[in-house]
N, C-alpha and C positions, 0 to 999 in steps of 0.2 A: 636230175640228180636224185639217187637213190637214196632213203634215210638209213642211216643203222640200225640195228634193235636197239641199241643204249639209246641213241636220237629219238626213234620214237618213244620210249619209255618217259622220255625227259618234258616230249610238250605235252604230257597227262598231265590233269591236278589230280587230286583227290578230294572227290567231295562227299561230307557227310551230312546225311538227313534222316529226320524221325520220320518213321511210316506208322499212318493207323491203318483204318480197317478200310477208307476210302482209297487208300493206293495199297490195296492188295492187288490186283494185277499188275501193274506195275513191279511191286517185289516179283511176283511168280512167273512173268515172263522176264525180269532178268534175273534171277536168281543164281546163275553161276557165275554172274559177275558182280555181285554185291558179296561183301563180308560182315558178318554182323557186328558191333562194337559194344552194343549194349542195350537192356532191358529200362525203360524207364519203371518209376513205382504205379504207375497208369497205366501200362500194359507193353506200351507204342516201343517199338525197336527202332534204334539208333543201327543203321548201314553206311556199310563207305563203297564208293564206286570210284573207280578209277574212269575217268569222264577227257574225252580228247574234245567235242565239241561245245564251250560252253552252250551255247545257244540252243543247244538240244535239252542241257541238263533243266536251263529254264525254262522251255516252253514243256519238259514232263515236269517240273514243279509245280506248273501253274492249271496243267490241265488235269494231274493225278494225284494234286492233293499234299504233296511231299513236303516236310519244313525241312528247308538246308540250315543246317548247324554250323557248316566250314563249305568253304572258304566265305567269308563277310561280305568282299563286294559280290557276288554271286547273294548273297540274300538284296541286298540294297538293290541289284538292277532287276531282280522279282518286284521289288515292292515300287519300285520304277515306273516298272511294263503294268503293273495292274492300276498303280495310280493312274497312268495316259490313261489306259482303258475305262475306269470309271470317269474319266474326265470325259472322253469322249462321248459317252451314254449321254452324262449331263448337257452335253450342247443337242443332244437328238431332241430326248426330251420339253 
């Protein structure tokens, strides 16, 4: 079964996140799909992406640096996935 455009529009969030200078590739390969929202007093811009896969938005959070501002649990299962990850280092160790 085929979605509509309203249907697909509808299972997007919208997620917004600070970028520095360490997820600038990230902004500049997706740049026509971010919008800006706003300049912190630090430099770092505030972007919203309209995001259909959570799981994508996290694992580019986590490897390009990106703070998610919205949607909240979308920060919480970031801080999630890094805590298992140091957890996991700690039992190699």
């Amino acid at each position: 079964m085929e979605l509509s455009h309203q249907q697909k529009e509808d299972t997007y969030i919208e997620v917004q996140f600070k970028a520095s200078d360490d997820s600038r590739e990230f902004v500049e390969e997706h740049e026509p799909q971010l919008k800006k929202i706003s300049t912190t007093k630090s430099g770092e811009v505030i972007y919203s992406i309209q995001v259909f896969q959570p799981e994508w938005i996290i694992r580019s959070a986590i490897s390009e640096s990106l703070q998610i501002q919205v949607p909240e649990n979308l920060r919480v299962a970031i801080r999630d996935r890094c805590t298992t990850a140091l957890e996991n280092y700690a039992m190699i160790g």
